[in-house]
N, C-alpha and C positions, 0 to 999 in steps of 0.2 A: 454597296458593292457585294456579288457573291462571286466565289470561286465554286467551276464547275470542273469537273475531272471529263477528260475526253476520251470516248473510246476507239482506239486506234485501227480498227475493225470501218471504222466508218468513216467513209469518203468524204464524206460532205464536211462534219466536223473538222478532218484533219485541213481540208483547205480552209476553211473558215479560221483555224487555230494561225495558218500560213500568211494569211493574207490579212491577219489581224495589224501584223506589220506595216502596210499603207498609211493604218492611224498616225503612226509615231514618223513617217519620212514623206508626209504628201508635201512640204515644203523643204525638204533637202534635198537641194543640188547635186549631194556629193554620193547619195543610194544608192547603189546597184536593187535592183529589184532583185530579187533570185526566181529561177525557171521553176514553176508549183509544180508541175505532174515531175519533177527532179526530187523535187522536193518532198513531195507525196509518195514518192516511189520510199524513199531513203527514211522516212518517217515508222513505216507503215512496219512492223515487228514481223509478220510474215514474208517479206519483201527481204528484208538488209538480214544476214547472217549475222551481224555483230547483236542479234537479239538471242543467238543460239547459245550464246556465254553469256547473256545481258536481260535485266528487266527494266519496265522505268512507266512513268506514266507522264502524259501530259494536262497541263491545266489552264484556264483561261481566266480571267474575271471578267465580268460583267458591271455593267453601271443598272440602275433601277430602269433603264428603258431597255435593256438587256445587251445591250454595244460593249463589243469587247471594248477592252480596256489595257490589257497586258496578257501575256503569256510565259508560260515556263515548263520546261520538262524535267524531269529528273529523273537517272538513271543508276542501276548500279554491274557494276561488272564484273563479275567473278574470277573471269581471267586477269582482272590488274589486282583484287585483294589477292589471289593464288602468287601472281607475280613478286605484287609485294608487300605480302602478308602486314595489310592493314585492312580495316574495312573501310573506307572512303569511297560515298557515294558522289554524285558529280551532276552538277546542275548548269543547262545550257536551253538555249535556243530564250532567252529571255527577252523581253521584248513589253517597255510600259510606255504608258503616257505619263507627258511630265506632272506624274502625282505620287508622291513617298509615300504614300498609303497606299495605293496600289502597288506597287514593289514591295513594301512591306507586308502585304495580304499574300503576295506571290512567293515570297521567297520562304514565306511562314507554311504552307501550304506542305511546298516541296522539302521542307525540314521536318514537317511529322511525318509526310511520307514516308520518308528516308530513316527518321528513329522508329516509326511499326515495324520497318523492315531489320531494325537492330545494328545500324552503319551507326557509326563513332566520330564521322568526320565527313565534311562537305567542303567540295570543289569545285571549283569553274569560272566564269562559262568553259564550259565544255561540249558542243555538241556533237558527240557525243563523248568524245576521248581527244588524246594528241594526235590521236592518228588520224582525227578531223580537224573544222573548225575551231579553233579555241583562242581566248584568248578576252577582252577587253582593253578596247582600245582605250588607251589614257594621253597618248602625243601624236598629232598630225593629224588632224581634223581638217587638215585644209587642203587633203588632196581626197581622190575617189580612194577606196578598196581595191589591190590587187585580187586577182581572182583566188575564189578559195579562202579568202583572207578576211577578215572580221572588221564591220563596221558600227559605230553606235553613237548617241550623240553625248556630248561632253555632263550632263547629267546623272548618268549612268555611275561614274564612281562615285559621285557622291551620294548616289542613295546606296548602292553594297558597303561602304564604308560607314553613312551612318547606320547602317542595319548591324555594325560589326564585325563584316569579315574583314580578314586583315593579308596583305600580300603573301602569296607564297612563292610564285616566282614570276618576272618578267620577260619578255619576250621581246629582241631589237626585230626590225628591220632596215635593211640599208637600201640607198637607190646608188646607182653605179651609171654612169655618163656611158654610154656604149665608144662615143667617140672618143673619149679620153687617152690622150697617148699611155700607153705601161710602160714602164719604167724600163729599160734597155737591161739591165739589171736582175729583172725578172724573166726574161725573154731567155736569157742566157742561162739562166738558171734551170727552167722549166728543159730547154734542148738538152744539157747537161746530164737532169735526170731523166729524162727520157733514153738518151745513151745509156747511161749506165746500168738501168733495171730491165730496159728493150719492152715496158708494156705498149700496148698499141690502144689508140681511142678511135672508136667506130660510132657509126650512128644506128641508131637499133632500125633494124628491120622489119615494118611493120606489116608485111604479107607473111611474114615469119611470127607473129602478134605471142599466138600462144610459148613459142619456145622461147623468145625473148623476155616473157614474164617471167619464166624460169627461171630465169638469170638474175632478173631483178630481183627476187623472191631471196634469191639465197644472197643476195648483199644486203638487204635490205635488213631483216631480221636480226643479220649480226653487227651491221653497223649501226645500229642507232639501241642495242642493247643496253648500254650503261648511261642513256640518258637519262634527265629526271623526267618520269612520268611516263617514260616508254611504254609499251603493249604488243608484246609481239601479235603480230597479225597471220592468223592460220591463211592456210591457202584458198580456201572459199572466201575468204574476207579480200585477201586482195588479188582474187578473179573478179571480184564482186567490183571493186574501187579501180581496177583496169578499165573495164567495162563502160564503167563512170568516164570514163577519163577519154579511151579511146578514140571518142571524134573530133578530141582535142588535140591531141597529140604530133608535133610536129617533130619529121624524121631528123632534123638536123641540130631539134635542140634536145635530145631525147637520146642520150651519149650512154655507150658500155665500155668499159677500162679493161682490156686484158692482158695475161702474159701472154709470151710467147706462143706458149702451149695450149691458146685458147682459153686458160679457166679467167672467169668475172671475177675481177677484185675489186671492180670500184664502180658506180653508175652516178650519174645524174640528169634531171628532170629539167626543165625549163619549158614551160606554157607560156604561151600567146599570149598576151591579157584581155581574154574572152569577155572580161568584164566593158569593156569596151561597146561589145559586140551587146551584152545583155541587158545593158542601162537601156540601150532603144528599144530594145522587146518588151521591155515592160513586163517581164514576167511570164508571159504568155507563148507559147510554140505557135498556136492557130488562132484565127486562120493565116495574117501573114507573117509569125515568128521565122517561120522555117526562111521566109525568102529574104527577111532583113538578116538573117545569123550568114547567110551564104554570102549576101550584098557587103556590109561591112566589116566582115575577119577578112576581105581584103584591104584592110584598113589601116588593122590594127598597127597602134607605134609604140611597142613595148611588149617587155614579159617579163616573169615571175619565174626566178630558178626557185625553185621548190624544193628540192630534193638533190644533198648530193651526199653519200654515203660512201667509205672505203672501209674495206673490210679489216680487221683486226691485227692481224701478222702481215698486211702490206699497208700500214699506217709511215707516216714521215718517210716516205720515198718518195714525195714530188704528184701524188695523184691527182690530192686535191688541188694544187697549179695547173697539172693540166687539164683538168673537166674542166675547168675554171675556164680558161683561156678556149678551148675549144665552143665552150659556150658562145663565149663573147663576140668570138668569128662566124658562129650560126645566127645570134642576134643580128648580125652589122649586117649578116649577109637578105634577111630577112627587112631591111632598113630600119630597125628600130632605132628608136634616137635616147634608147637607156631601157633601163630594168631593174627588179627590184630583188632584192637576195634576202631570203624569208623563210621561218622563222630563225631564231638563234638563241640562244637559250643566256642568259646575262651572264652569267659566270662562266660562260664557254669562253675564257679569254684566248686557246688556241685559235678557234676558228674566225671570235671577232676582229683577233690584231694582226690575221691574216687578210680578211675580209678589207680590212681597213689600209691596209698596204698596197691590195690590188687597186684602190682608191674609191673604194666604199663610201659613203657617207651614213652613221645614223642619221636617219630622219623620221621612224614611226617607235613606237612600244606598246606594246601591250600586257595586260599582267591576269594574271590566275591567282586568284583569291581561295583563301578557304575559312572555315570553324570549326570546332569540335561540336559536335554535339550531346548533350545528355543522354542518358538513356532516360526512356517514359518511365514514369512510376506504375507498379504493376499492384 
């Protein structure tokens, strides 16, 4: 086997480094393919802004007939050691065939990297940070990937495990029955506070795209401040990840929380589960991606609340009930027959035994691993 560094500069390579991935799922079921020029776009360090604060390199192995074999990138981020003053580098987009020597050539690789470059500590998957993909799946292998959401086969921890990295945190997901009665109880409660604080829940405006990002921007950044692994995200980063987002984006699940007085205090996201839509494309937009993505997102029976954020000094006054619920009435009304509430952080017991109340179910995890690493002998 050899490992080759890829220069990200070059087209050809980085789909080759993309599409290495077909090795490891030509006989899974459960794969979403992911879209390559999306993919290629978001790779590529000229392209994605998060290379403006970020460096990383990607790498491939080969077999002696030169077939890839696995992949891996590793990056580091200035803005999260600034954040929170450690140097921890982050290792994502990994991807082997079922051989522990290939993962262990791979993950060796991205760890001298990452010690030339003088980091103390390795994380991930991450591709690139939390404010991406992340994750390793380790329970629920027996349904597809929500969109956006990370898949892999049950192999996979056991070779980061036997390499030695060790948990650093997990991540739940729940699936939620759309049709499930709520509890009378709840209902009563959510009207309640809605009376008594008078905020009002809208659906964002999407001919309005750019002012509505505004809005998001400033809940965003303050509500998900104190979590573990957070990154605040400058505003070319998430015009950049809107951008991404906006042919997805549906207006009814796609909620701003306000006072009175107009100001955002609370937002959340909820997608379609496009995944759906992308399993049959195969990856591919042309020549007929474009007409199967328009054909079957009328299809779609499900979605992914992704995102829901209140901001700081209007925390425990009922917000997150009512995105919540507001949600669920844009689902039903869209006919999905459930959805999935994603991710949540293990030790967030606020939000899971809320979660779990509105009648949540765990049913997926996935976890972030890390090491320390040495420094090289000089």
């Amino acid at each position: 086997m050899a490992i080759e560094i890829i220069d990200p500069t070059n087209r050809r390579a980085l789909i080759e480094f993309i599409r290495m991935a077909w090795r490891v799922y030509r006989y899974d079921n459960h794969w979403v393919p992911p879209i390559v020029v999306d993919y290629l776009h978001f790779l590529r360090h000229e392209k994605n802004p998060f290379f403006k604060h970020a460096q990383g390199a990607y790498f491939i192995s080969r077999d002696k007939k030169g077939q890839p074999q696995g992949r891996i990138a590793v990056t580091i981020d200035q803005r999260y050691q600034e954040f929170h003053g450690t140097k921890m580098g982050a290792f994502g987009f990994f991807e082997t065939v079922k051989d522990y020597a290939v993962a262990e050539e791979l993950l060796n690789a991205g760890r001298e990297w990452l010690q030339e470059k003088g980091i103390e500590a390795m994380q991930g998957p991450l591709s690139f940070s939390m404010n991406h993909e992340c994750g390793l799946l380790i329970q629920g292998f027996h349904e597809d990937p929500m969109i956006m959401m990370t898949y892999n086969p049950p192999y996979y921890q056991d070779f980061l495990e036997r390499y030695g990295l060790t948990k650093a945190k997990d991540l739940y997901a729940y699936w939620f029955d759309a049709w499930q009665e709520v509890p009378s109880s709840i209902l009563k409660l959510a009207e309640k506070l809605q009376k008594r604080y008078g905020f009002s829940v809208r659906k964002a405006n999407i001919r309005r795209f750019d002012q509505e990002l505004e809005k998001f921007i400033v809940v965003y950044n303050e509500a998900w401040e104190k979590n573990w692994g957070f990154i605040p995200l400058d505003r070319e980063e998430m015009i950049y990840m809107a951008k991404r987002l906006k042919p997805l984006v549906v207006p009814d699940l796609a909620l701003i929380a306000e006072t009175p007085q107009g100001e955002p205090v609370a937002v959340s996201l909820t997608l379609p589960d496009y995944n759906q839509v992308f399993k049959r494309m195969r990856g591919s937009l042309f020549p007929l991606g474009i007409l199967k993505f328009y054909f079957y997102s009328r299809h779609i029976s499900q979605g992914r609340l992704m995102a829901l954020g209140v901001r700081k000094n209007f925390r425990n006054k009922g917000l997150e009930l009512l995105l919540s619920l507001h949600s669920l009435e844009g689902g039903r009304k869209k006919g999905y027959h459930g959805g999935e509430l994603s991710w949540t952080l293990e030790d967030n017991q606020a939000i899971n035994s809320f979660i779990e109340r509105l009648g949540g179910k765990l049913y997926k995890k996935y976890r972030i691993y890390e090491t320390p690493l040495k420094p090289l002998s000089t």
